[in-house]
C-alpha positions as CSV (number, residue, x, y, z in Angstrom):
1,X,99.9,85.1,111.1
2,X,97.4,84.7,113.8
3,X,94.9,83.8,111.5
4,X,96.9,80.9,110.8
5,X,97.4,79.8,113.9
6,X,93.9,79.9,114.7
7,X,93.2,77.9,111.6
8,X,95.8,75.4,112.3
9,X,94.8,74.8,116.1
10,X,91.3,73.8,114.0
11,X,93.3,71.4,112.0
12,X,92.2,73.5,108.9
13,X,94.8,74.3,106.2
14,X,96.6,77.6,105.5
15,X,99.4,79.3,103.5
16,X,101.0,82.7,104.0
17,X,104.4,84.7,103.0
18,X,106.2,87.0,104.8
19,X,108.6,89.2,103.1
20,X,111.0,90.9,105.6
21,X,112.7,94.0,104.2
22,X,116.2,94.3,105.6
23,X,118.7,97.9,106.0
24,X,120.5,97.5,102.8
25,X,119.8,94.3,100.6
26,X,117.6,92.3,99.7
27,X,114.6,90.7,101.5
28,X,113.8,88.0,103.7
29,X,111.2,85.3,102.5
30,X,109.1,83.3,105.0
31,X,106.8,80.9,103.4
32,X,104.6,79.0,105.6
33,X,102.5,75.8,104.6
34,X,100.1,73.9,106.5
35,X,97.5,71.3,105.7
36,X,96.1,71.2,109.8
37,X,98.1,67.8,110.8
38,X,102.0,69.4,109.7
39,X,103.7,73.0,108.9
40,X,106.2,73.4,106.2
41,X,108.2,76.5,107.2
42,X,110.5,77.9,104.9
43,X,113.3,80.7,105.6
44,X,114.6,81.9,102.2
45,X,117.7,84.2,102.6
46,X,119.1,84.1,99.0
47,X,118.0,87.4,98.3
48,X,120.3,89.1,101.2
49,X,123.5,89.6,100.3
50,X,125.0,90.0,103.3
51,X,123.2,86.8,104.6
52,X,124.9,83.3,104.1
53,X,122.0,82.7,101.2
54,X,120.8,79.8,102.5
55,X,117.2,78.5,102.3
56,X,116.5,76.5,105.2
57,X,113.1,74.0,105.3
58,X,111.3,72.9,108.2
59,X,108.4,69.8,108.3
60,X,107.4,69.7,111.5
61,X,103.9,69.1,113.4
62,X,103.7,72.6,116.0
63,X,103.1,75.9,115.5
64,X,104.3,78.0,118.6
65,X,103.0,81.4,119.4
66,X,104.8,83.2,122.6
67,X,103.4,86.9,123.9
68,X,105.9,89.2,124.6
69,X,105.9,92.7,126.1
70,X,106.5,94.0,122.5
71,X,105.9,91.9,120.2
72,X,104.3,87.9,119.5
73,X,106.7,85.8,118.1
74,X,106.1,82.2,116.0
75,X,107.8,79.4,115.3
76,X,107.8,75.7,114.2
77,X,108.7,72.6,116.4
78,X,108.8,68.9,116.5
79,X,110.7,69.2,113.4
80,X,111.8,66.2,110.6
81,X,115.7,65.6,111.5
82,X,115.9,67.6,114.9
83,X,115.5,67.4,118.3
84,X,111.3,67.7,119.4
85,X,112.5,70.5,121.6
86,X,114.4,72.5,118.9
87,X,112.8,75.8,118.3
88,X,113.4,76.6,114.6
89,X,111.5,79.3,112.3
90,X,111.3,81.9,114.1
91,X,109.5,84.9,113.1
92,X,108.3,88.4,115.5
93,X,106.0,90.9,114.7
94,X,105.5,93.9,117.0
95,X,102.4,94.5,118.9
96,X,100.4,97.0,118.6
């Protein structure tokens, strides 16, 4: 994920998935587009059963990365349809 942040802060293209296990169903799919001008985020929950199944789509033109004591956590703004300040597709991973 940092990789492609990097790479989009170059205005360079990059794709990645992110599949989130969960306790007892299925998992949670992150894909994540970008051609270095706009990021297609999109949060696939139709696997989890005990999710509302939704898959939710994001075009927007930020990628955010925010350091926090545990863990670095991404997401999309200036999004198609919302609000430029609305945070959406958000993702954590835990430092190390």
């Amino acid at each position: 994920m940092n990789t492609l942040y990097e790479r989009f802060l170059e205005h360079k293209g990059d794709y990645l998935v992110v599949v989130g296990p969960t306790i007892d169903s299925g998992p949670v799919i992150t894909s994540i587009n970008s051609n270095g001008k706009e990021i297609v985020w999109i949060n696939d929950m139709s696997r989890d059963a005990y999710s509302n199944g939704a898959i939710e789509v994001y075009k927007c033109e930020k990628l955010n990365k925010e350091e926090e004591n545990a863990r670095t956590v991404f997401s999309v703004s200036i999004c198609e349809g919302y609000l430029e300040d609305d945070i959406k597709g958000y993702i954590a991973f835990p430092k190390k």
